[in-house]
VMD Tcl script that builds the backbone (N, CA, C; Angstrom):
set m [mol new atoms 237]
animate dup $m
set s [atomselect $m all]
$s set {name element resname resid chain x y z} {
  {N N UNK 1 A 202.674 4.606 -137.019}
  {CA C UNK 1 A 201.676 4.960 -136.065}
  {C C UNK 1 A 200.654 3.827 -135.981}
  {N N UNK 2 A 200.680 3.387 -134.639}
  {CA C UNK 2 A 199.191 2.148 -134.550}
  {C C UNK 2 A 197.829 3.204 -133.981}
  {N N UNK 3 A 196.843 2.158 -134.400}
  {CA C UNK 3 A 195.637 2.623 -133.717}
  {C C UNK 3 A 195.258 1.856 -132.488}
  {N N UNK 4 A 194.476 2.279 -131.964}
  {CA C UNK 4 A 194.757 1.530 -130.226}
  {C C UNK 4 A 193.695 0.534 -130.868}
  {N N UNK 5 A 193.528 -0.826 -130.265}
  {CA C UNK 5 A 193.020 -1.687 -130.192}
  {C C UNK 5 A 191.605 -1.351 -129.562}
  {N N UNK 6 A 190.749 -1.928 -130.718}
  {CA C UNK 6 A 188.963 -1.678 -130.402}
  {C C UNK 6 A 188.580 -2.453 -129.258}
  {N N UNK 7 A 187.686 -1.977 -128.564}
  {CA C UNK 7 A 187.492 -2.644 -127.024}
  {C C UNK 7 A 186.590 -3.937 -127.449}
  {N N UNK 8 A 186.536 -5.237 -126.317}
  {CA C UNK 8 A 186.121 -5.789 -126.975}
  {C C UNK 8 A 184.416 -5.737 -126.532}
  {N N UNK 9 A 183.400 -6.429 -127.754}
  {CA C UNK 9 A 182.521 -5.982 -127.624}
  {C C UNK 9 A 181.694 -6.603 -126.279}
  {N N UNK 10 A 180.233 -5.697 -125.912}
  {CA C UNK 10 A 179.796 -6.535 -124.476}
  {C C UNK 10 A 178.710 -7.787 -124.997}
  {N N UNK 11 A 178.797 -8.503 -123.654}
  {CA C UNK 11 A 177.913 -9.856 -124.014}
  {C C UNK 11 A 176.662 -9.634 -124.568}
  {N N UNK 12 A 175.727 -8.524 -124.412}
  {CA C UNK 12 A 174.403 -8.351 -125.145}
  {C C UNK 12 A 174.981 -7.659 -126.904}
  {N N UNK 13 A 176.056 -7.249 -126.729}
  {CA C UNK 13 A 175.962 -6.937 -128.267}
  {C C UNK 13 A 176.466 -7.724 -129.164}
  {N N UNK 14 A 177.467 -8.976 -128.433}
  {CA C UNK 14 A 177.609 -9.992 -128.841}
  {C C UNK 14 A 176.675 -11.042 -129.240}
  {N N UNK 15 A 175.884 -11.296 -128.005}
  {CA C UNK 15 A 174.783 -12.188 -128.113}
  {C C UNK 15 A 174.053 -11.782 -129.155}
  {N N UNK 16 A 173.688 -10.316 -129.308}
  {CA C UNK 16 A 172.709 -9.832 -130.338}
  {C C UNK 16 A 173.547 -10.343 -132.050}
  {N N UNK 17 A 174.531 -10.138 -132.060}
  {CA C UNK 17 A 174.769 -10.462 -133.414}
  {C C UNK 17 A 175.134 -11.910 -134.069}
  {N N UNK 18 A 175.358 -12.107 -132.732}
  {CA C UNK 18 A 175.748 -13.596 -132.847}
  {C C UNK 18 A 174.252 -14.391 -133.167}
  {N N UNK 19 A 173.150 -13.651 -132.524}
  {CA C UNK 19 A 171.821 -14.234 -132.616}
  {C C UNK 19 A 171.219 -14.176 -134.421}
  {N N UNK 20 A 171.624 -12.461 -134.238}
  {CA C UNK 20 A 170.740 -12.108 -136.203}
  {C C UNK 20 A 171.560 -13.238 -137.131}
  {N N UNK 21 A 173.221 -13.357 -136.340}
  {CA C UNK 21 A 173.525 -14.298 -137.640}
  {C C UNK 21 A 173.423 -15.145 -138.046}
  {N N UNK 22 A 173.182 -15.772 -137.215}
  {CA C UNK 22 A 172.549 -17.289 -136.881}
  {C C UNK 22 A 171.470 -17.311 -137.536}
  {N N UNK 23 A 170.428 -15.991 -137.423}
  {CA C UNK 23 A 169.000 -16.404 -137.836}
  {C C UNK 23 A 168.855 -16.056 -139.416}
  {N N UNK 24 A 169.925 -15.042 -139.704}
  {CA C UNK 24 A 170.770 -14.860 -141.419}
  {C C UNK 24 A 170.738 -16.374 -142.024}
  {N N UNK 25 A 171.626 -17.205 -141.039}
  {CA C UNK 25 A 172.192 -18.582 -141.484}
  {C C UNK 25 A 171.200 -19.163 -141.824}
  {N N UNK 26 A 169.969 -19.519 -140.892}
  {CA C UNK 26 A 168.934 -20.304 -140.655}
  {C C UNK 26 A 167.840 -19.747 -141.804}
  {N N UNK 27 A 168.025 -18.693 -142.190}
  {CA C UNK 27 A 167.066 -17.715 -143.433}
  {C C UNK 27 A 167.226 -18.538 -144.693}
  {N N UNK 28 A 168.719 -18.276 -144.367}
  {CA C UNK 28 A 169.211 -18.783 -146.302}
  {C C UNK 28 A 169.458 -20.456 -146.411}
  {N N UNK 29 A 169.139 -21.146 -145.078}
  {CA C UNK 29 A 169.180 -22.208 -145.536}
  {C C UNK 29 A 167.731 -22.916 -145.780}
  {N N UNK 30 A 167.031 -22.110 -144.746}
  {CA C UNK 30 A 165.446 -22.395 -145.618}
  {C C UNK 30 A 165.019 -21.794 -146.882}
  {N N UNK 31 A 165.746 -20.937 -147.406}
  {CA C UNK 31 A 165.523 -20.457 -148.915}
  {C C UNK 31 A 166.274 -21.258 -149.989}
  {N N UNK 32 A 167.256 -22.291 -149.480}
  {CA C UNK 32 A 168.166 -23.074 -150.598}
  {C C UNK 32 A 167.079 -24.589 -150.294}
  {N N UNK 33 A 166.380 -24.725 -148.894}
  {CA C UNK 33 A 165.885 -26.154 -149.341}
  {C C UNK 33 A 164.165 -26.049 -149.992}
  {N N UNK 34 A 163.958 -24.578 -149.706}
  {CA C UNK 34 A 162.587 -24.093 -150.499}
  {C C UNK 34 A 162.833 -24.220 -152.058}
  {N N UNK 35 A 163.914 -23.529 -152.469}
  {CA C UNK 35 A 163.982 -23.818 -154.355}
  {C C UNK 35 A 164.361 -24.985 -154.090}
  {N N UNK 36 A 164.883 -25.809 -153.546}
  {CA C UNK 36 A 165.132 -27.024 -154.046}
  {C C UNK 36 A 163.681 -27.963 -153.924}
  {N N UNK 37 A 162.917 -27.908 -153.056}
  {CA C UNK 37 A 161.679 -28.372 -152.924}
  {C C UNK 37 A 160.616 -28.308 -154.078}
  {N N UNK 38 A 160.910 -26.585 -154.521}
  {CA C UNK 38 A 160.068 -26.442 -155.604}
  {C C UNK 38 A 160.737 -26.849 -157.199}
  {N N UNK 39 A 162.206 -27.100 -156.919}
  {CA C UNK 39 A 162.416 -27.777 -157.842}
  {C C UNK 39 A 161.758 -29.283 -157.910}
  {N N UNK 40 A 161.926 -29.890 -157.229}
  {CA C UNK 40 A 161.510 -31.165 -157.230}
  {C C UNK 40 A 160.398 -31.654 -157.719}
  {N N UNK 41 A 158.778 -30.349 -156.853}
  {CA C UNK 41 A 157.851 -30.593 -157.429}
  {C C UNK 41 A 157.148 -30.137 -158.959}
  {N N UNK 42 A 158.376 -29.150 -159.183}
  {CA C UNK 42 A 158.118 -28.974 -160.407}
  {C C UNK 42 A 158.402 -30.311 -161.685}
  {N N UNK 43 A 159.141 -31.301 -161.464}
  {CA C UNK 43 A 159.660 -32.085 -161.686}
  {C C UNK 43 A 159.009 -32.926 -162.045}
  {N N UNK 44 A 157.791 -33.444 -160.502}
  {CA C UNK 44 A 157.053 -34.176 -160.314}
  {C C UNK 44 A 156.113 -33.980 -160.842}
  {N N UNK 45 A 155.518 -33.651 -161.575}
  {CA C UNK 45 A 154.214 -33.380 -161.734}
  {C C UNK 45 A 153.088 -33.688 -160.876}
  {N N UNK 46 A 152.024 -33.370 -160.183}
  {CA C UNK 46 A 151.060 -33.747 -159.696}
  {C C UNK 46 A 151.128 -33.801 -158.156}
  {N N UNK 47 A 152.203 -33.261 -157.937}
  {CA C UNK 47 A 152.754 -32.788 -156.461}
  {C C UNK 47 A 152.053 -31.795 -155.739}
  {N N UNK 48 A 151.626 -31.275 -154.430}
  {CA C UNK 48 A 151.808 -29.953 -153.955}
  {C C UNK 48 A 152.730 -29.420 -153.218}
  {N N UNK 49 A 153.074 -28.356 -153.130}
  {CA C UNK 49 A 154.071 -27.803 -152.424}
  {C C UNK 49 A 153.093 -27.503 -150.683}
  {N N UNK 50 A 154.011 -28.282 -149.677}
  {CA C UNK 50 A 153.290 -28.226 -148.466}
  {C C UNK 50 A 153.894 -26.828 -147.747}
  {N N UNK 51 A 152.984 -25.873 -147.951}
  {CA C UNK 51 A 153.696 -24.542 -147.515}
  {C C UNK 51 A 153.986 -24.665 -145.618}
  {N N UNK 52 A 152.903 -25.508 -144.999}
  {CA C UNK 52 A 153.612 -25.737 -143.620}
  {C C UNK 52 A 154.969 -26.050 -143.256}
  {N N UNK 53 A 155.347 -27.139 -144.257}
  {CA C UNK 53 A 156.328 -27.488 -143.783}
  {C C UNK 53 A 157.404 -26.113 -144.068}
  {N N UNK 54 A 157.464 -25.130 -145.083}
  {CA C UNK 54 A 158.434 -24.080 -145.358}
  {C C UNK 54 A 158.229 -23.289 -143.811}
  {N N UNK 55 A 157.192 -23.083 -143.355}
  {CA C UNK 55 A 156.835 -22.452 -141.788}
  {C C UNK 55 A 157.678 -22.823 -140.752}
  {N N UNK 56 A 157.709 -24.729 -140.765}
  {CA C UNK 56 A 158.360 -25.060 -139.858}
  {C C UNK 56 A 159.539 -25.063 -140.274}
  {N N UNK 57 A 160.125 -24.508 -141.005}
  {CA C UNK 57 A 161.454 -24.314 -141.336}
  {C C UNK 57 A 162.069 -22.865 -140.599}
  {N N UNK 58 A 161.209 -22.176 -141.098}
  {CA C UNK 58 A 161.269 -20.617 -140.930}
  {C C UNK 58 A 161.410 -20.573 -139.414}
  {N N UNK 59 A 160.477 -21.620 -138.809}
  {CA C UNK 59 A 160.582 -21.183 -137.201}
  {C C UNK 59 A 161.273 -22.374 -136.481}
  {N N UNK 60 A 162.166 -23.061 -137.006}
  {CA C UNK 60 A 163.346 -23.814 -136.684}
  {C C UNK 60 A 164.676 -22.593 -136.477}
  {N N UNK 61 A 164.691 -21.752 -137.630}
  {CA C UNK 61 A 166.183 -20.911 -137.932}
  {C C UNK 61 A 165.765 -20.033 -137.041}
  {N N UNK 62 A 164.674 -19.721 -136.805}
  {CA C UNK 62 A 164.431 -18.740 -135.990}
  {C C UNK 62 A 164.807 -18.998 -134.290}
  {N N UNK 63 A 164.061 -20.030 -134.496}
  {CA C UNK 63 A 164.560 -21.206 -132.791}
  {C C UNK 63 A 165.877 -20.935 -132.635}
  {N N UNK 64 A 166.778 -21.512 -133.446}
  {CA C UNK 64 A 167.918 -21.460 -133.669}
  {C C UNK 64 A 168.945 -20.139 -133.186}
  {N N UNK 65 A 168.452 -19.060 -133.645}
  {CA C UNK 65 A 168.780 -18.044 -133.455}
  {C C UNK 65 A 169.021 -17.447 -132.199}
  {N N UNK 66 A 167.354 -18.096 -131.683}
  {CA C UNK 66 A 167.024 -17.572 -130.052}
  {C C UNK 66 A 167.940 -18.255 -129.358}
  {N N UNK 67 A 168.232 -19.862 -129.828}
  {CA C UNK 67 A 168.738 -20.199 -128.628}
  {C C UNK 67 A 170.422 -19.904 -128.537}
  {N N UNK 68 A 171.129 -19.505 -129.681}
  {CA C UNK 68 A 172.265 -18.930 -129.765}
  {C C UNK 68 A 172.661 -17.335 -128.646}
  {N N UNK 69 A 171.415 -17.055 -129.113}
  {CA C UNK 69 A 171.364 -15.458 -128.368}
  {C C UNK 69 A 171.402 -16.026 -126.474}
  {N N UNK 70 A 170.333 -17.074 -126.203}
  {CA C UNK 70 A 169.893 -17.461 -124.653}
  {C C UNK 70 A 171.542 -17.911 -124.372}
  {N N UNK 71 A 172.262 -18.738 -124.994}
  {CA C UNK 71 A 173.402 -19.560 -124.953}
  {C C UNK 71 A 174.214 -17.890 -124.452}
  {N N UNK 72 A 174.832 -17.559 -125.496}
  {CA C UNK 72 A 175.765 -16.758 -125.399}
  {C C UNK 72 A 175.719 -15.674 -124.498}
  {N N UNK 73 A 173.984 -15.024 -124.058}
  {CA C UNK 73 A 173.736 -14.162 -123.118}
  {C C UNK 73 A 174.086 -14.824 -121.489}
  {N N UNK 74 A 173.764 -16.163 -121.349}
  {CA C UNK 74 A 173.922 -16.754 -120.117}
  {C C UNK 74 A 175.963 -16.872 -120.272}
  {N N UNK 75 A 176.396 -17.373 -121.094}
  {CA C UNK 75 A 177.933 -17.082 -120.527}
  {C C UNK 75 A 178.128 -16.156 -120.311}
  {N N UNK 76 A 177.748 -15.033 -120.295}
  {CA C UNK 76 A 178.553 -13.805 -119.923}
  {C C UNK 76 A 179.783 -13.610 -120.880}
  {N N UNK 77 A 180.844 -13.074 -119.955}
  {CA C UNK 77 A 182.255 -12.419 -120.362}
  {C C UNK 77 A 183.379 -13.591 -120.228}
  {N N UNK 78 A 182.743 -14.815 -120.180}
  {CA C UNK 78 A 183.699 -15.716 -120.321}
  {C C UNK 78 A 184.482 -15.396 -121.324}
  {N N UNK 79 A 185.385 -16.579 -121.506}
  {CA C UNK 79 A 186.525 -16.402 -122.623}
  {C C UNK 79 A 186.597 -17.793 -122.554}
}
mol reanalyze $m
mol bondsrecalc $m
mol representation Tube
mol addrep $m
């Protein structure tokens, strides 16, 4: 016995996940170059940790995200 084949999904619910994952992606890669940063300055002694720059990280993946979601919402149902 088969099961019928799941429909496929629509362009906003695509776009939508395709967007969070992206911004998943863009999360954990500003959290691997944040410990690595604070590794460094721990290292260094006499360093500060420039918390802006972790911001502009945060709202790079985030960018990122949006523009995955703008991308994939404007193709439509292409293939």
């Amino acid at each position: 016995m088969h099961e019928a084949p799941k429909p496929a999904p629509t362009t906003a619910r695509d776009a939508r996940s395709r967007g969070a994952r992206t911004l998943l992606q863009g999360a954990l890669a500003v959290v691997v170059v944040a410990v690595a940063a604070f590794t460094v300055d721990t290292v260094t002694p006499g360093e500060l940790i420039e918390w802006p720059a972790y911001g502009l990280g945060a709202a790079t993946a985030a960018g990122t995200a949006l523009a995955a979601w703008v991308q994939r919402t404007l193709e439509g149902d292409r293939t």
